[in-house]
C-alpha positions in Angstrom: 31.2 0.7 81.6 28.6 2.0 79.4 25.2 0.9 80.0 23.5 0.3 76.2 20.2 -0.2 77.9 19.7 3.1 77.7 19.6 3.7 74.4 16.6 1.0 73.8 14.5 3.1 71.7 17.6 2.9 68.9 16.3 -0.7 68.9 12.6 -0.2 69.4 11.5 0.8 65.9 11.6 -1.0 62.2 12.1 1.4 59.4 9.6 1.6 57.5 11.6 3.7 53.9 14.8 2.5 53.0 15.6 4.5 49.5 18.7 5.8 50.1 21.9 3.5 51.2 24.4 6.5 52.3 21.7 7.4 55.4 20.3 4.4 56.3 23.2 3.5 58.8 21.8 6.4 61.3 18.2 5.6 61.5 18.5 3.6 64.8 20.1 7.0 66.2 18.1 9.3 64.3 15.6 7.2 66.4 17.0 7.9 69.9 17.8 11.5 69.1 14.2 12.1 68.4 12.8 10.1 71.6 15.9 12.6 73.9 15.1 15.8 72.8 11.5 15.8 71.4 11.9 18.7 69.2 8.7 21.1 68.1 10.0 21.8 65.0 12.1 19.9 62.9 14.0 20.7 59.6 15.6 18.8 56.8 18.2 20.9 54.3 18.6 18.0 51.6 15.2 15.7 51.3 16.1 13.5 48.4 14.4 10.4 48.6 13.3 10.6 52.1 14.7 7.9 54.1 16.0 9.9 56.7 12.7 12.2 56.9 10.9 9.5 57.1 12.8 8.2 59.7 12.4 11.3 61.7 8.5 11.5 60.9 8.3 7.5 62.0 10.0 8.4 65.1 7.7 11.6 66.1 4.6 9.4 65.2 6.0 5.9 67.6 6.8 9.3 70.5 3.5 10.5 70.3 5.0 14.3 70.2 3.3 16.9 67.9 6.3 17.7 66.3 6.4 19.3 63.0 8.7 18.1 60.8 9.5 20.1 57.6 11.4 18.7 54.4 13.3 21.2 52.4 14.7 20.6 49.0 14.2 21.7 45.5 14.6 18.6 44.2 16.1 19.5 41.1 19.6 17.9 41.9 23.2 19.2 42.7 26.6 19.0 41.6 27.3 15.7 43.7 24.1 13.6 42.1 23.1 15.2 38.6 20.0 16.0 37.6 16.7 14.4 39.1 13.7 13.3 37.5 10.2 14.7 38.9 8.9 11.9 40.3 11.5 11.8 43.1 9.4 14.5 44.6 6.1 13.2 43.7 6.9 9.6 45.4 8.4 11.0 48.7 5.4 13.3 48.6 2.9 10.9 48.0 4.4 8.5 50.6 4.6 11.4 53.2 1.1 12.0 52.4 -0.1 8.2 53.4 2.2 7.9 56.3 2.5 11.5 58.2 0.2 14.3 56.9 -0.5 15.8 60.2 3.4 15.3 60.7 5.5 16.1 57.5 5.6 18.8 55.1 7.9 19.2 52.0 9.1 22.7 51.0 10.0 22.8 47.5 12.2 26.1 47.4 15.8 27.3 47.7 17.3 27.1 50.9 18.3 30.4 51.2 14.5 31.2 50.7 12.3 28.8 53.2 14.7 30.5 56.0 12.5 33.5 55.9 9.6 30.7 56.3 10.4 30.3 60.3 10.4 32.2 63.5 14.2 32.9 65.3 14.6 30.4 67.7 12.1 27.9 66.3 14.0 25.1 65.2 14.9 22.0 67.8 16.9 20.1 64.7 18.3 20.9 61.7 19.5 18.5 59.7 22.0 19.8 57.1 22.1 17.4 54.0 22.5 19.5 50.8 25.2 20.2 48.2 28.1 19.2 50.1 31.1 22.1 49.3 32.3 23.8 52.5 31.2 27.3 50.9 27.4 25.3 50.7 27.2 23.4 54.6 28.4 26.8 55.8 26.0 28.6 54.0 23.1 26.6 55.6 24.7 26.5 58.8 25.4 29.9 59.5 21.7 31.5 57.1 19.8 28.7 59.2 21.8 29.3 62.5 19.1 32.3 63.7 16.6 30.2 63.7 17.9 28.1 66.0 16.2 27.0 69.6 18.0 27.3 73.1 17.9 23.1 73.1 18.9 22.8 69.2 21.2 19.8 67.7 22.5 20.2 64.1 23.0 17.4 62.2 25.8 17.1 59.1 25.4 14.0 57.1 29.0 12.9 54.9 31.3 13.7 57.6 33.5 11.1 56.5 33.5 11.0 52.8 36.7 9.6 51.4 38.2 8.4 48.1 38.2 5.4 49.7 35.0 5.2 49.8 33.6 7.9 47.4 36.3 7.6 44.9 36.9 11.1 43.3 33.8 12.1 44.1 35.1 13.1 47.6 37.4 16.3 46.3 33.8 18.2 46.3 32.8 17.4 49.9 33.8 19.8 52.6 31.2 18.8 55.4 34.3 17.8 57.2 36.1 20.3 56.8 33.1 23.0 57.9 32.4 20.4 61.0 36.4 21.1 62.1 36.2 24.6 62.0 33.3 25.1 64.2 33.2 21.3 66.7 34.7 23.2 69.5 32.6 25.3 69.7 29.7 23.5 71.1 29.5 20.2 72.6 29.7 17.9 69.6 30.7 14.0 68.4 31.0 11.9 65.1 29.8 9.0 63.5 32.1 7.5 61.1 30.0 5.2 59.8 27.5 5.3 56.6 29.7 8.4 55.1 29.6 10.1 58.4 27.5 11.8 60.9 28.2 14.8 62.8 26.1 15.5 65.5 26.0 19.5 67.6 24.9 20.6 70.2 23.9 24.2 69.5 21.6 25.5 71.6 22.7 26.8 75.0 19.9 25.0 77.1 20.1 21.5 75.8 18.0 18.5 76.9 19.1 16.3 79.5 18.2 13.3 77.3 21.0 14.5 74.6 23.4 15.9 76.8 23.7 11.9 78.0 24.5 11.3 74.4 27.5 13.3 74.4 28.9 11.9 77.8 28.5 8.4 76.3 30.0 9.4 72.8 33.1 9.6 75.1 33.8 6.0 75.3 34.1 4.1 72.0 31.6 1.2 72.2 29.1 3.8 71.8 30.6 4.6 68.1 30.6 0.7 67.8 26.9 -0.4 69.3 25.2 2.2 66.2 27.1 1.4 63.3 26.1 -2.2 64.5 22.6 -1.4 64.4 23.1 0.6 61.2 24.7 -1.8 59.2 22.1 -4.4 60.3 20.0 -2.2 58.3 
């Protein structure tokens, strides 16, 4: 029987940003990741409003680690969402700012262009969350992959979007897709809930902390205790 008391920090921690309702579900893991492998860098593909920065950022700052979290995004919209209006960017940037200056920093720029921004091997997590094609996650997967550390997790966020639940919308997303081509190569698991979250296990040397993730993801009231705790968001 799986013992949830270990995953107590999940539960530890209100959010404090709650902009965007297809992320919110995996705060209380995005919680417990960060507390298990207490990354030195951290970076975001796909900012948007923040609430899952944030979340990171909030759990860094409640860890006490001197992680650097950095959010990438151009903020000019994508084929899934339209066009954005400016002061998307100036609002996240302005809470950020408040909340996590010595922690957070936005990178307004192309993808394909902050890369050359970090050292090989620097990145602990990278969380993938931009234009959603197949041709686009494995784009940032395998441009990003490099920089990668020995202990690094990748996140994919819309692992399970559907027309059920997307309605048309869903013929453009491939993050599924790109996740199933590459899972078995790495020790990997997925959350179905809140669109989906696919979680890797890159890096060759990872901690012990998240390697006890994937031996619980084996038994299915793990899957059921965090979309509890996310839908109670």
């Amino acid at each position: 029987m799986l013992d949830l008391n270990q995953f107590a920090w999940a539960e530890q921690l209100s959010p404090k940003l709650l902009k965007s309702p297809w992320w919110i579900g995996h705060i209380p893991f995005s919680f417990e990741l960060i507390r298990r492998l207490k990354p030195n860098i951290l970076v975001e593909l796909g900012t948007y409003s923040g609430s899952s920065f944030a979340a990171f950022c909030q759990a860094v700052e409640a860890c006490g680690y001197n992680t650097k979290c950095y959010g990438v995004d151009l903020w000019e919209g994508d084929i899934h969402m339209g066009r954005f209006e400016d002061t998307l960017f100036k609002d996240i940037s302005a809470y950020l700012n408040d909340n996590y200056p010595s922690i957070a920093g936005l990178i307004r720029m192309d993808f394909n262009e902050a890369v050359n921004d970090f050292e090989d091997k620097s990145i602990d997590l990278l969380h993938i969350d931009g234009t959603h094609t197949f041709e686009a996650v494995s784009n940032d997967f395998y441009t990003w992959f490099p920089k990668l550390s020995d202990q690094s997790v990748v996140l994919f966020h819309d692992t399970n979007v559907t027309y059920e639940n997307a309605g048309a919308a869903a013929e453009r997303f491939g993050v599924l897709n790109f996740f199933e081509s590459i899972k078995d190569n790495y020790p990997n698991f997925m959350f179905s809930h809140c669109f989906g979250l696919g979680v890797l296990l890159v890096g060759s040397a990872p901690t012990s902390g998240v390697q006890e993730l994937v031996e619980a993801s084996r038994q299915a009231v793990f899957y059921t205790y965090f979309s509890n705790l996310g839908n109670s968001i």
